[in-house]
DRENPA-3360 file (N, C-alpha, C; in nm, 2 decimals, always signed):
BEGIN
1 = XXXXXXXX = +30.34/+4.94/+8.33/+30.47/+4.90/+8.32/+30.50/+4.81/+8.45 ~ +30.57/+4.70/+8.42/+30.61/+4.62/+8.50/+30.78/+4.62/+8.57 ~ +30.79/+4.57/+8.68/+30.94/+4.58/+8.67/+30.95/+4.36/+8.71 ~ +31.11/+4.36/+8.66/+31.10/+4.24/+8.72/+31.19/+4.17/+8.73 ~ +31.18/+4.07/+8.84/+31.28/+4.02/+8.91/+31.32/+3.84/+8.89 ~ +31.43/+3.81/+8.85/+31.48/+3.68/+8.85/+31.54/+3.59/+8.94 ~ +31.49/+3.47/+8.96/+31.51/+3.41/+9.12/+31.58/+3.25/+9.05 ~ +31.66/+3.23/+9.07/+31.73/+3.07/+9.04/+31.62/+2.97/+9.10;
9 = XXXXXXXX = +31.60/+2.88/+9.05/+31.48/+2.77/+9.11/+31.54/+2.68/+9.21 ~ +31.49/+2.63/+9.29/+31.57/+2.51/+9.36/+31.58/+2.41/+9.33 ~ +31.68/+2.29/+9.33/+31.66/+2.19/+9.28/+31.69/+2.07/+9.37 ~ +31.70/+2.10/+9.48/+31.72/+2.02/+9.56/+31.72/+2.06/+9.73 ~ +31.66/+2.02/+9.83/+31.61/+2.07/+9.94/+31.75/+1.98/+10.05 ~ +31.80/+2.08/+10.10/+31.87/+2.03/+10.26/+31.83/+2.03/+10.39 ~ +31.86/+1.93/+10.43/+31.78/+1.88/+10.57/+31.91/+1.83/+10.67 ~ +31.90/+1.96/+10.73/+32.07/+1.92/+10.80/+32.18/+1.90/+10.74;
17 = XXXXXXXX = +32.24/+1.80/+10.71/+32.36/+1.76/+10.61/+32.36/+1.67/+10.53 ~ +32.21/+1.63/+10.50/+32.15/+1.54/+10.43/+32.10/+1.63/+10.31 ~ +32.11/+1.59/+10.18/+32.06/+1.69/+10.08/+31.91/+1.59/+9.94 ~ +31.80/+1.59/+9.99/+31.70/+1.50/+9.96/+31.65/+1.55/+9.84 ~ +31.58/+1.48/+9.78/+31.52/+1.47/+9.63/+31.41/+1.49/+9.62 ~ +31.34/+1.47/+9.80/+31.22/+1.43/+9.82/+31.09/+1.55/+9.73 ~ +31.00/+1.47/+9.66/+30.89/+1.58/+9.60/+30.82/+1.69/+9.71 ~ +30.78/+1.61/+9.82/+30.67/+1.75/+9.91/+30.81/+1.77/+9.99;
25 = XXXXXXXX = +30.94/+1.76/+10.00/+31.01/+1.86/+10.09/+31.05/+1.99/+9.96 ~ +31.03/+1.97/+9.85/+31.08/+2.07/+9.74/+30.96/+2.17/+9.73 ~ +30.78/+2.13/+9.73/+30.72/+2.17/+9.72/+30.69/+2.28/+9.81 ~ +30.75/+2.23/+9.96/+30.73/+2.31/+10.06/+30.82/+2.46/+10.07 ~ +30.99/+2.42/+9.99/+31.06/+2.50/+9.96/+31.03/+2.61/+9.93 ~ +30.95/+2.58/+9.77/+30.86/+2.64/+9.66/+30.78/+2.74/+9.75 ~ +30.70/+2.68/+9.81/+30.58/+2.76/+9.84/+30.69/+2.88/+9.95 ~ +30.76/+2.88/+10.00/+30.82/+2.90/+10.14/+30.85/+3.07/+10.05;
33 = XXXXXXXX = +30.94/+3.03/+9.98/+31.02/+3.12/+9.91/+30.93/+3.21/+9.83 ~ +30.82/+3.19/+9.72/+30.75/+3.26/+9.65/+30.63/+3.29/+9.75 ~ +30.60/+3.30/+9.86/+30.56/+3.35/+10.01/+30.62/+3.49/+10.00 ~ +30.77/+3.44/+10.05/+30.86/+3.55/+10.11/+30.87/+3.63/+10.00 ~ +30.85/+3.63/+9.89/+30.86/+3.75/+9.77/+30.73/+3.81/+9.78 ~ +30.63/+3.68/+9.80/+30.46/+3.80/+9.75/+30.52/+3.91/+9.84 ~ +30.52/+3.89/+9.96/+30.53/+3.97/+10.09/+30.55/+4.09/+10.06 ~ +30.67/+4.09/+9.95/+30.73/+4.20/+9.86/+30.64/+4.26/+9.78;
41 = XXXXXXXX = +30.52/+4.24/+9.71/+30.47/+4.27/+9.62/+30.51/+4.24/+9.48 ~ +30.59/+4.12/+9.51/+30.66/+4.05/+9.39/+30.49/+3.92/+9.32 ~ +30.49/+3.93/+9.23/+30.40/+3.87/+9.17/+30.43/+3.73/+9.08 ~ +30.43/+3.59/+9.08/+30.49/+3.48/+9.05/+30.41/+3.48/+8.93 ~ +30.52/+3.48/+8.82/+30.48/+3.52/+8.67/+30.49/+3.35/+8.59 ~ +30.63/+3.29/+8.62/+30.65/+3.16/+8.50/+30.78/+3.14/+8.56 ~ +30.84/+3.01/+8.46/+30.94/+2.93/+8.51/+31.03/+2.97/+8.39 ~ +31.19/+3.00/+8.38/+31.18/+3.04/+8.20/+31.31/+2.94/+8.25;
49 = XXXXXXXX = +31.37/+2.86/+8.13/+31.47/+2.71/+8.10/+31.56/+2.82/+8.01 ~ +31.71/+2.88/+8.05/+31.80/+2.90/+7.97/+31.93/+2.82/+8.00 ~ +32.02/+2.86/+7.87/+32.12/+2.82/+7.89/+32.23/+2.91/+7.98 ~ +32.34/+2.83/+8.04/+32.39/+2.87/+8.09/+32.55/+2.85/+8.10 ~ +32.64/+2.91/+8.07/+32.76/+2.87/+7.98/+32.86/+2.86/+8.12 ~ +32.93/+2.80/+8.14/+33.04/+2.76/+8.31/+33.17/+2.70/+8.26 ~ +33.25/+2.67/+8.34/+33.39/+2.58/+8.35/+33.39/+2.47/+8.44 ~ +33.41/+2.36/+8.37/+33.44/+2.24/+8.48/+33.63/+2.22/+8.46;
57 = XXXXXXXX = +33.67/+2.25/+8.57/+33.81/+2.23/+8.49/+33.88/+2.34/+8.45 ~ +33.91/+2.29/+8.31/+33.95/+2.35/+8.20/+33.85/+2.38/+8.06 ~ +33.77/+2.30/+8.11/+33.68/+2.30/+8.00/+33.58/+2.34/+8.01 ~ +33.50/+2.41/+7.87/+33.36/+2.49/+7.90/+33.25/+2.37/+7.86 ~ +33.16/+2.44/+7.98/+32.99/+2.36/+8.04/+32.89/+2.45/+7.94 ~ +32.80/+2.37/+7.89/+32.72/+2.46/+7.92/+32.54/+2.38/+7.95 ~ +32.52/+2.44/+8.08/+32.39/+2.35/+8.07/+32.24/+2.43/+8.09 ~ +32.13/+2.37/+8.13/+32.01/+2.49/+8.13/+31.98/+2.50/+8.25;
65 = XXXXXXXX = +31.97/+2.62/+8.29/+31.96/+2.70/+8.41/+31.77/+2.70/+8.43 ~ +31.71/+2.69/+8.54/+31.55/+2.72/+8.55/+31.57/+2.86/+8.65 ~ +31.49/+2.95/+8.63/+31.45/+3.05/+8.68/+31.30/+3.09/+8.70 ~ +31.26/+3.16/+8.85/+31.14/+3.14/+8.86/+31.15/+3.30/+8.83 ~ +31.03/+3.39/+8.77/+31.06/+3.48/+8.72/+30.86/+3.52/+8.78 ~ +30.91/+3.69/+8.86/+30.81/+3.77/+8.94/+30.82/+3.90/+8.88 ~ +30.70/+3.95/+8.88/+30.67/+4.07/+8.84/+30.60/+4.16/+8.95 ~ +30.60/+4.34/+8.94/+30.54/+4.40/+9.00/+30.54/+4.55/+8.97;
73 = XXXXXXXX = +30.42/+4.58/+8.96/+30.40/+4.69/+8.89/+30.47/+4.82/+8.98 ~ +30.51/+4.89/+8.83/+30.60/+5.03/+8.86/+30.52/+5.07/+8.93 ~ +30.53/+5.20/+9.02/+30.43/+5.32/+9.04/+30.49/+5.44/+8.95 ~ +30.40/+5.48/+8.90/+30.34/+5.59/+8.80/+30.48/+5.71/+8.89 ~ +30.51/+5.74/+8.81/+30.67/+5.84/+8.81/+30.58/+5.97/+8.83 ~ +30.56/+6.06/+8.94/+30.51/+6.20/+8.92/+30.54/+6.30/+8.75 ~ +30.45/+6.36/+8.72/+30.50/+6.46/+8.61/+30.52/+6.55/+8.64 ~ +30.61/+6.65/+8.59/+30.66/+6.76/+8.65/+30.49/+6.81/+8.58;
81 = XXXXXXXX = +30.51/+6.90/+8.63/+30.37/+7.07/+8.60/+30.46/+7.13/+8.50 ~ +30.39/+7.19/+8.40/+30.48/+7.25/+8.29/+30.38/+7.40/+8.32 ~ +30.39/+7.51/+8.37/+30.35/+7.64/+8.41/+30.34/+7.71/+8.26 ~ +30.18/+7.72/+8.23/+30.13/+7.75/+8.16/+30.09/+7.92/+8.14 ~ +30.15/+7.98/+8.04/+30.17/+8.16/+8.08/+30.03/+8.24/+8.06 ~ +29.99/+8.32/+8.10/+29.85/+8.36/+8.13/+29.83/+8.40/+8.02 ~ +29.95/+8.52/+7.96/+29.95/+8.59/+7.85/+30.05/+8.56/+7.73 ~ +30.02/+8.54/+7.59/+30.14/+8.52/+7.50/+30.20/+8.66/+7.48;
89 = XXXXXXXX = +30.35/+8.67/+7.48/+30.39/+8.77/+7.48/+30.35/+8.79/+7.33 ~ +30.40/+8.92/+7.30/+30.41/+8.95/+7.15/+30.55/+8.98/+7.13 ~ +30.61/+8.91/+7.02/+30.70/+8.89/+6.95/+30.71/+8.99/+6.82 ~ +30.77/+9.11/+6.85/+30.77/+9.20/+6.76/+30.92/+9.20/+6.68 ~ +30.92/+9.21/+6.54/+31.06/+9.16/+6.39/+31.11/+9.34/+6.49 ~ +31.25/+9.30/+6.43/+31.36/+9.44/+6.47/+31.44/+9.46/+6.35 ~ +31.45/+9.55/+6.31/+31.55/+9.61/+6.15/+31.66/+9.59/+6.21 ~ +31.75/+9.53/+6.16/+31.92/+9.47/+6.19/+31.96/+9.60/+6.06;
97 = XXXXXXXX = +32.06/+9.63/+6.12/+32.12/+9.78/+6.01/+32.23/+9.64/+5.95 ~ +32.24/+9.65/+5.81/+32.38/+9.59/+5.75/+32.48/+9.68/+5.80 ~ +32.62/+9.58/+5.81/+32.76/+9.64/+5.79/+32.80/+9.62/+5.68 ~ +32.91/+9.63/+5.66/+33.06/+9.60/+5.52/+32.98/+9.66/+5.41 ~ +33.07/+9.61/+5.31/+33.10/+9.68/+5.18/+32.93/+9.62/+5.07 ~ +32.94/+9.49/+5.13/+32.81/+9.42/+5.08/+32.65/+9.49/+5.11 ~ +32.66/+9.59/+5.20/+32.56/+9.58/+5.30/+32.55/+9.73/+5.20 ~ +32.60/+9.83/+5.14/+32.61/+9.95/+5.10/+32.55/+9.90/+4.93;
105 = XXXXXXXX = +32.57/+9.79/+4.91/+32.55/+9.76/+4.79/+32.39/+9.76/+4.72 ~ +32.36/+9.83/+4.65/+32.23/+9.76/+4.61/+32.20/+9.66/+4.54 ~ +32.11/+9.54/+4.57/+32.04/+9.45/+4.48/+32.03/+9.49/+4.36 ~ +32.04/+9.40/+4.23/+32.02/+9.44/+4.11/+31.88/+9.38/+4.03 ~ +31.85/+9.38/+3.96/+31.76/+9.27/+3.91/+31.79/+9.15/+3.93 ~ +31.73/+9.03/+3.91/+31.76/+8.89/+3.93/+31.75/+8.86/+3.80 ~ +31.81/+8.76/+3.71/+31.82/+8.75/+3.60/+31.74/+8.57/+3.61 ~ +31.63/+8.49/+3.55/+31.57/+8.44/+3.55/+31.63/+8.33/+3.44;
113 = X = +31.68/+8.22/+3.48/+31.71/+8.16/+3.28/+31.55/+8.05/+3.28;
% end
């Protein structure tokens, strides 16, 4: 079992107050950031393209979102111990006495069609 975690992609790198397009200033981003997750034990699985529905305005957006998407394995949940009995008791039937007027009654034959 995996567990896992979803990270918005970057799409553009800031340099002071300057905001650049540049390819190796993005690349370096990339690496920077899925770094600081392995660290985590987060595992860099794939890139997944959804949509994503917003407001500009008044009016509804909807455009595709990229997400960088990491995995990392559960650890194994302890099992409880289920205490196993040395001996099976014995389970002995008990005669229940009838009450009421029904209970005085006797059964008749059963009539078969």
């Amino acid at each position: 079992m995996y567990e896992y975690k979803f990270m918005p992609a970057p799409k553009q790198v800031r340099k002071g107050q300057v905001t650049q397009n540049d390819g190796d200033a993005l690349t370096r981003t990339l690496d920077s950031e899925i770094s600081l997750i392995a660290h985590g034990g987060w595992e860099f699985l794939r890139t997944e393209r959804m949509p994503v529905s917003g407001r500009w305005l008044f009016l509804p957006v909807r455009r595709q979102q990229e997400f960088m998407v990491f995995r990392r394995p559960l650890s194994e949940p302890e099992r409880p111990v289920i205490p196993v009995m040395a001996t099976a008791q014995v389970v002995r039937p008990r005669r229940i006495q009838p009450t009421g007027n029904a209970a005085t009654a006797r059964p008749g034959p059963v009539a078969v069609a």
